[in-house]
C-alpha positions as CSV (number, residue, x, y, z in Angstrom):
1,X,-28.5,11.9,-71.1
2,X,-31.8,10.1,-72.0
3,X,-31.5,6.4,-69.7
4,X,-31.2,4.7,-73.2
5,X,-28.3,6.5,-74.2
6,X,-26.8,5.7,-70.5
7,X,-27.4,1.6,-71.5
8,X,-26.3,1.7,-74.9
9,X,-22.7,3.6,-73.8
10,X,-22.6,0.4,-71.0
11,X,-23.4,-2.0,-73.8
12,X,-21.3,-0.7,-77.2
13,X,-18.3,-2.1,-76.6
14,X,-20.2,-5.8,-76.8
15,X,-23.0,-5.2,-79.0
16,X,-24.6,-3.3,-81.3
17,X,-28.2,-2.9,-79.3
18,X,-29.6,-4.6,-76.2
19,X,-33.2,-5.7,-76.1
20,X,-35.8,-6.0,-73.4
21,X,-38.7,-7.9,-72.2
22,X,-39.3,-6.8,-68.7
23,X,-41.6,-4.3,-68.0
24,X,-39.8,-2.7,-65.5
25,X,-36.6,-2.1,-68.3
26,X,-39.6,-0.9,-70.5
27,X,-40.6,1.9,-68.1
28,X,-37.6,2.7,-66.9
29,X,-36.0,3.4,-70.6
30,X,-38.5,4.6,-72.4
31,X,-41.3,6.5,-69.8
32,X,-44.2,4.4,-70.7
33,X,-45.5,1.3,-69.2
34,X,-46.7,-1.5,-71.4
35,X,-47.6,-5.2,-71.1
36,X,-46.6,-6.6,-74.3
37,X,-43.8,-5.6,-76.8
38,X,-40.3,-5.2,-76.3
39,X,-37.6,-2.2,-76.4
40,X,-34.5,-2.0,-78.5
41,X,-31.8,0.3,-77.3
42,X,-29.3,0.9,-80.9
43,X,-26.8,4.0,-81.3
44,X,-29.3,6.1,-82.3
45,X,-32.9,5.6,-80.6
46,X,-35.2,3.7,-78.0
47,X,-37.5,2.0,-80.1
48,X,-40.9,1.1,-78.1
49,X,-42.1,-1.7,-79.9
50,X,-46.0,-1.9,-78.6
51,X,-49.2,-3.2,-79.6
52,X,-52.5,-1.6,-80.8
53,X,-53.5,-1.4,-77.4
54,X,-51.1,0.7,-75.9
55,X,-50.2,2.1,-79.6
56,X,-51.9,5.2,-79.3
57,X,-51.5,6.4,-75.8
58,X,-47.6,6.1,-76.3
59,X,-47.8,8.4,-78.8
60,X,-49.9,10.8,-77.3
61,X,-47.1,10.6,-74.8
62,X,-44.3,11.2,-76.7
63,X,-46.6,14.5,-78.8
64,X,-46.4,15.7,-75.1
65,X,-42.8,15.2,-74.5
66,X,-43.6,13.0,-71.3
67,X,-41.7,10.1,-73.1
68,X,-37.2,10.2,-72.9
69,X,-36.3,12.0,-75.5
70,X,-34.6,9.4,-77.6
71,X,-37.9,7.1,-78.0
72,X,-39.3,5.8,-81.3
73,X,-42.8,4.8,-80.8
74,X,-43.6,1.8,-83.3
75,X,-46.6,-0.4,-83.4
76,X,-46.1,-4.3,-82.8
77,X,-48.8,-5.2,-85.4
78,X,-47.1,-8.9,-86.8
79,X,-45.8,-10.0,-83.1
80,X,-42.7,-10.3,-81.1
81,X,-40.5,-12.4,-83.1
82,X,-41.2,-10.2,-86.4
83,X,-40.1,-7.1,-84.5
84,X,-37.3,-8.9,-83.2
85,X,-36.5,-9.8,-86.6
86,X,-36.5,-6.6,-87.8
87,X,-34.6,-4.5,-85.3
88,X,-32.3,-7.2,-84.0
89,X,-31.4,-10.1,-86.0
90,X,-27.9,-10.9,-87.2
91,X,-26.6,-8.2,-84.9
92,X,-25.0,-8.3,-81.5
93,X,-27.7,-8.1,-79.3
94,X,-26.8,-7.4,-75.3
95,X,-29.8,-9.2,-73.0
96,X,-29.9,-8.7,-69.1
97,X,-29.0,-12.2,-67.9
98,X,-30.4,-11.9,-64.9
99,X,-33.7,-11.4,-66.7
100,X,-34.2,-13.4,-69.4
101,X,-36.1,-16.5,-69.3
102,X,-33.8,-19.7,-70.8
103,X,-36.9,-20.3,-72.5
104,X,-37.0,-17.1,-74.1
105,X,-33.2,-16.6,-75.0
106,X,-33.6,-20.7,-76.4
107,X,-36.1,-19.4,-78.4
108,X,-34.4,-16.3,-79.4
109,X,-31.2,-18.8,-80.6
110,X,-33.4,-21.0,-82.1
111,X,-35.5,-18.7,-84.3
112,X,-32.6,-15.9,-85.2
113,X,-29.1,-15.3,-86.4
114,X,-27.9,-12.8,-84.0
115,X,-25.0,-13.3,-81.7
116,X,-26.2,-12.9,-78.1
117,X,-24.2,-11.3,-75.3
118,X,-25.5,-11.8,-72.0
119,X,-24.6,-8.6,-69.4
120,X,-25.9,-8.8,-65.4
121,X,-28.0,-5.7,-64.8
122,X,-27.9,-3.8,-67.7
123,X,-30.1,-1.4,-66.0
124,X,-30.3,-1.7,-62.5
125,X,-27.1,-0.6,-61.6
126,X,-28.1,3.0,-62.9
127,X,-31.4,2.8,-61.0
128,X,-29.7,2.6,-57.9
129,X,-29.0,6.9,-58.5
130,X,-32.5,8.4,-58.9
131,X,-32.6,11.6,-61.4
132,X,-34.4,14.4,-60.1
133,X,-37.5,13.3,-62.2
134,X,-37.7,10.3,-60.6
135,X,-37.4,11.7,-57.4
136,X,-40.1,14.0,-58.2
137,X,-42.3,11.2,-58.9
138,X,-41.4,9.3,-55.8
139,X,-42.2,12.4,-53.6
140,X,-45.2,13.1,-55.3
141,X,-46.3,9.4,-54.8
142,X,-45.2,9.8,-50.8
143,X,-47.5,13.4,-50.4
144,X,-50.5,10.8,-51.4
145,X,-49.1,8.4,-48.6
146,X,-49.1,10.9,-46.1
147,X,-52.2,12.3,-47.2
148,X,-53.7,8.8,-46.9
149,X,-52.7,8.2,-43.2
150,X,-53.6,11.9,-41.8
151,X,-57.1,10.7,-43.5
152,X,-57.2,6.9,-42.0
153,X,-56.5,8.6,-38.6
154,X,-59.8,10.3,-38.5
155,X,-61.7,7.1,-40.0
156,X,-60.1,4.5,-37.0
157,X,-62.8,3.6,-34.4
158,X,-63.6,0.4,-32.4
159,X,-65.3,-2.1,-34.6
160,X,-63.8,-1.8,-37.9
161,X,-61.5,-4.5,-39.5
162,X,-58.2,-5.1,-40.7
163,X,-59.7,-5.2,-44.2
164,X,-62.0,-2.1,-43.5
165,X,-58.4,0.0,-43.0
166,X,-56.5,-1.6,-46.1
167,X,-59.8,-1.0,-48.3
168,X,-60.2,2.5,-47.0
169,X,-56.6,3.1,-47.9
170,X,-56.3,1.9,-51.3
171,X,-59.2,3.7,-51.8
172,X,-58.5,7.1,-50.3
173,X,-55.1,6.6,-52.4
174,X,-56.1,6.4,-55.5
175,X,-58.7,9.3,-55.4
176,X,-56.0,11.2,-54.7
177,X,-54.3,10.1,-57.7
178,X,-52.4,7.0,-57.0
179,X,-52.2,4.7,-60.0
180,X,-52.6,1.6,-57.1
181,X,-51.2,0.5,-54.4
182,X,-47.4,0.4,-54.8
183,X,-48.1,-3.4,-53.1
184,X,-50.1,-5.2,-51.1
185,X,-51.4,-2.9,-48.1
186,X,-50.6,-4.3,-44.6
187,X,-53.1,-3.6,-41.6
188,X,-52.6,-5.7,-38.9
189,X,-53.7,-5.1,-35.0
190,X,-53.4,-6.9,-31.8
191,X,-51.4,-10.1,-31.9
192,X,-51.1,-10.2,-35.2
193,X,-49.1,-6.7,-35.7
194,X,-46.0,-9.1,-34.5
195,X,-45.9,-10.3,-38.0
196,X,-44.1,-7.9,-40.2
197,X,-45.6,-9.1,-43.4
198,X,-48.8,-10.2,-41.9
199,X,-51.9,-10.4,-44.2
200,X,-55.1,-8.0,-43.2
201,X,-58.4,-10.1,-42.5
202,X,-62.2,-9.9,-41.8
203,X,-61.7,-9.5,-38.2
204,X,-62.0,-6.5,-35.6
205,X,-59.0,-4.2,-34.5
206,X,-57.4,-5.1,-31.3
207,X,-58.8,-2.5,-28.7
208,X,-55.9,-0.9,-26.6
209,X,-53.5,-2.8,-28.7
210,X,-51.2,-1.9,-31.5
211,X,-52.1,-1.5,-34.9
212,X,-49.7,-1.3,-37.7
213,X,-49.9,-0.1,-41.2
214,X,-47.7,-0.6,-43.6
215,X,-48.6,1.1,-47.6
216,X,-47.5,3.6,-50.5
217,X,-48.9,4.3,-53.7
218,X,-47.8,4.2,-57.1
219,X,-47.3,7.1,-58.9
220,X,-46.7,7.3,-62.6
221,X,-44.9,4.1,-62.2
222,X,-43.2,5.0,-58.8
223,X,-43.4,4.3,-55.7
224,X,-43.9,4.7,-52.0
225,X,-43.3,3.3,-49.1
226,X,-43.9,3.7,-45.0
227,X,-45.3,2.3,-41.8
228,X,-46.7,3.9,-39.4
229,X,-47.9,2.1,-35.6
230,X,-50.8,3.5,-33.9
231,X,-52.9,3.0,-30.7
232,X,-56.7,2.0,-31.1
233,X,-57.3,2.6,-27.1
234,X,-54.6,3.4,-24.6
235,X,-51.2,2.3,-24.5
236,X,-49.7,0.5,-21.0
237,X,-45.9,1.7,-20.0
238,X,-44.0,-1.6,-21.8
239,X,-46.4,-0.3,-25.1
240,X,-45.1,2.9,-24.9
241,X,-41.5,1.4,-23.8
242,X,-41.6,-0.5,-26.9
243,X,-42.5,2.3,-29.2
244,X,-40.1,4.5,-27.9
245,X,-37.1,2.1,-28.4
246,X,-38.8,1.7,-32.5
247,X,-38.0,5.1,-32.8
248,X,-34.8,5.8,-31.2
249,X,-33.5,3.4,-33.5
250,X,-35.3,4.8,-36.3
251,X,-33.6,8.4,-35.8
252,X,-30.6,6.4,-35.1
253,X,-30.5,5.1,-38.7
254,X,-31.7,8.3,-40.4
255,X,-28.9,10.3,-38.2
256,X,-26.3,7.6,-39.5
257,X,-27.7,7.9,-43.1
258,X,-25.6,9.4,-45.9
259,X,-24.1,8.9,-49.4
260,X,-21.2,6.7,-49.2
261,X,-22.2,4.9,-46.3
262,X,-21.8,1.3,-46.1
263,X,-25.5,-0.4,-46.1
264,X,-24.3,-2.2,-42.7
265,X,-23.2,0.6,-40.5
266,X,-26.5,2.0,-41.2
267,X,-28.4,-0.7,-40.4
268,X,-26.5,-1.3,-37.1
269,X,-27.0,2.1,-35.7
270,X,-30.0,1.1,-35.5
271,X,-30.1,-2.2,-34.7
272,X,-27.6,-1.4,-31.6
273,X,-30.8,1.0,-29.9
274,X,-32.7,-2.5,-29.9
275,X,-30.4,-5.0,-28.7
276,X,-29.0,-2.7,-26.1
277,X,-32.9,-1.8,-24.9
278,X,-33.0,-5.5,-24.5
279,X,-34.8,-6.8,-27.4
280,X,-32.3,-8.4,-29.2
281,X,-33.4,-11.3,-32.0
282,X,-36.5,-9.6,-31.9
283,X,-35.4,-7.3,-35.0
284,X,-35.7,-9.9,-38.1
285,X,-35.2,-8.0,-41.0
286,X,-32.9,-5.3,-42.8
287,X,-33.4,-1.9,-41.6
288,X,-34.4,-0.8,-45.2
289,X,-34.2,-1.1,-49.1
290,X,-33.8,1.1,-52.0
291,X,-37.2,1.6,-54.3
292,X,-38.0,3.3,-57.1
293,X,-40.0,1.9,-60.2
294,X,-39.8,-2.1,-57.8
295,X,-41.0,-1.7,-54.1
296,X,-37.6,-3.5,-53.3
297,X,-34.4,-2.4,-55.3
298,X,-30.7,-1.7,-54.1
299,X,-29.1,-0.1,-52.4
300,X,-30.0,-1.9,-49.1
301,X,-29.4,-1.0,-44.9
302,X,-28.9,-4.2,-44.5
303,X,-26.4,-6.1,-41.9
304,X,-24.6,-7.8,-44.5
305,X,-24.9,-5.1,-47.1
306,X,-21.0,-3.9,-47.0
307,X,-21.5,-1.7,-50.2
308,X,-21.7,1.9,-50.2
309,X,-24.7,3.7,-51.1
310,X,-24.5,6.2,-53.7
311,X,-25.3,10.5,-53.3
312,X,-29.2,10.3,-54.7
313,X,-30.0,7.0,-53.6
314,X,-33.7,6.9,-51.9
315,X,-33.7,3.8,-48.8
316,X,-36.6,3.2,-46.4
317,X,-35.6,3.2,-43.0
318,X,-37.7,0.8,-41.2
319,X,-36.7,-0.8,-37.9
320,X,-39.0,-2.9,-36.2
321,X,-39.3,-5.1,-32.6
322,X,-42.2,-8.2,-33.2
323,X,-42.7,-10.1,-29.8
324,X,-44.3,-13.3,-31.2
325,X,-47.8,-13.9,-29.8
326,X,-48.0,-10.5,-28.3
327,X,-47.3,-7.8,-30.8
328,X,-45.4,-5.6,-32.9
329,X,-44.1,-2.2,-33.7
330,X,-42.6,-0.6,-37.0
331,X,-42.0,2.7,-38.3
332,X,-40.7,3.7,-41.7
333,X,-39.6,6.4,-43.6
334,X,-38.0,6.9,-47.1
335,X,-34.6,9.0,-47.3
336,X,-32.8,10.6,-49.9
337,X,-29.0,10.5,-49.2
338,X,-26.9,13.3,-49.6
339,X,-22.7,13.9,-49.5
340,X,-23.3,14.6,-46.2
341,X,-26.2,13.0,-44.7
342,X,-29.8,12.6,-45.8
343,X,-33.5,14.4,-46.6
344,X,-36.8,12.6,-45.5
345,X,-39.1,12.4,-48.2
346,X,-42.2,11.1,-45.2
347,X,-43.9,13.8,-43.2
348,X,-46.3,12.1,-41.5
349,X,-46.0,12.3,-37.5
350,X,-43.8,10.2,-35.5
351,X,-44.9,10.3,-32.2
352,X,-47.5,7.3,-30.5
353,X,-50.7,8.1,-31.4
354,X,-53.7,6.8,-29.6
355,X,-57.0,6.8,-31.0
């Protein structure tokens, strides 16, 4: 069943089509990413409603059967509202209402006769389950990753910069076939790989210091995602003590992974390896999040996430310990759950590495 035909069976007892404006929806229904147009989901087809510019590709796309099987390519050529009045009006039309702009549905109301039935995550609750597709995309996006990190080991050496690393890559990524970066890369040594989000600068690695990398690649609109922590220099024993205690509880959480697990007993089999070692509060965030065609979707391993998550569901499993004004240490990994436990889509090493 084509991901339209999914919606539209969610959506038919309370309208007659559903209609879309995100991009994301867009991709996700229809194959093809556009920045302008909208898709209608009817009983009978996806209609991709898309300008001039992206016109032609999409049907070069669909010629090659790379588009869902129910999709209707059809050019925007007299704007939005004209296609909306043309596929939509004076019908029941289903909207994702935790999407839609109130200035957009206003206008919507304003401008057309159709009734308009709001429904919460029209989509995202199937997008939580990843087809085999789409976990073929998302493993082919993390053999670039990996490929990207057994090539930034041999480029490492003292005097390079944060930046230098990101740059290198983003760059090394997308030779290899990455659309982009699946989000901003992080590279962040020394003091400054305590902060989990923290921003790459103009500034030289920290020598004998931890240096943490955090990237993934986007790959026909899916993505990646992993951290590794290396060693420019050589580690001391509280380094290596540290480390260590990252990836106990990272094995922890990967052992405890499985469909039907709640998000929260996940997360705290891993979170228990660093409190007990002694660095308790020094663990901030969730131990991992769902991704797909967003960087951050759910499911989530997350201490107050006391859902289950679902057989073919793909999380990141990323503990961390960030001693502020000293440093930091994450690892992460992307797992595909399974009945009875999980499969680890990342391959690259896990060990300290020191450079």
């Amino acid at each position: 069943m084509t991901n339209g035909r999914k919606v539209f069976e969610k959506i038919r007892d309370r309208a007659d089509a559903a209609v879309f404006f995100n991009e994301t929806d867009q991709l996700w229904l229809t194959g093809f990413f556009t920045t302008d147009g909208l898709v209608v989901v009817n009983a009978e087809k996806t209609l991709l409603i898309t300008d001039s510019r992206y016109f032609e590709a999409a049907e070069l796309k669909k010629q090659a059967h790379e588009l869902q099987d129910d999709v209707e390519v059809i050019l925007l050529d007299k704007g939005i509202n004209d296609a909306f009045g043309r596929y939509a009006n004076e019908k029941r039309i289903a909207f994702d209402s935790e999407q839609m702009t109130v200035s957009r549905l206003e206008g919507l109301k304003k401008n057309f006769t159709a009734e308009f039935v709001g429904i919460p995550a029209i989509t995202t609750d199937f997008r939580t389950i990843k087809s085999d597709f789409e976990v073929s995309m998302i493993e082919k996006a993390q053999s670039i990753t990996d490929a990207a990190f057994d090539h930034i080991l041999g480029y490492i050496k003292p005097g390079l910069t944060e930046t230098d690393v990101a740059a290198e890559l983003e760059y090394f990524m997308k030779k290899k076939g990455a659309q982009c970066p699946a989000f901003e890369t992080i590279a962040v040594s020394g003091k400054k790989s305590s902060m989990p989000h923290g921003v790459p600068e103009s500034i030289a690695l920290t020598e004998n210091s931890f240096l943490t990398m955090d990237f993934g690649a986007k790959y026909n609109g899916y993505c990646s995602d992993m951290t590794r922590t290396v060693v420019l220099g050589k580690a001391d024993d509280e380094m290596k003590r540290v480390y260590n205690t990252v990836l106990e509880a990272q094995l922890a959480g990967i052992a405890a992974a499985h469909g039907g697990a709640l998000g929260k007993d996940v997360d705290k089999a891993a979170r228990d390896i660093i409190d007990n070692a002694g660095y308790k509060g020094l663990f901030g965030h969730s131990l991992g999040h769902s991704l797909g065609i967003e960087i951050h979707e759910n499911p989530r391993f997350a201490p107050k996430f006391d859902n289950e998550c679902p057989v073919q569901s793909i999380i990141t499993v990323e503990p961390g310990i960030y001693i502020p004004g000293k440093y930091g240490v994450r690892i992460e990994d992307m797992v595909l759950l399974g009945k009875d436990g999980c499969r680890d889509l990342t391959h690259s090493p896990k060990q300290l590495i020191e450079i």
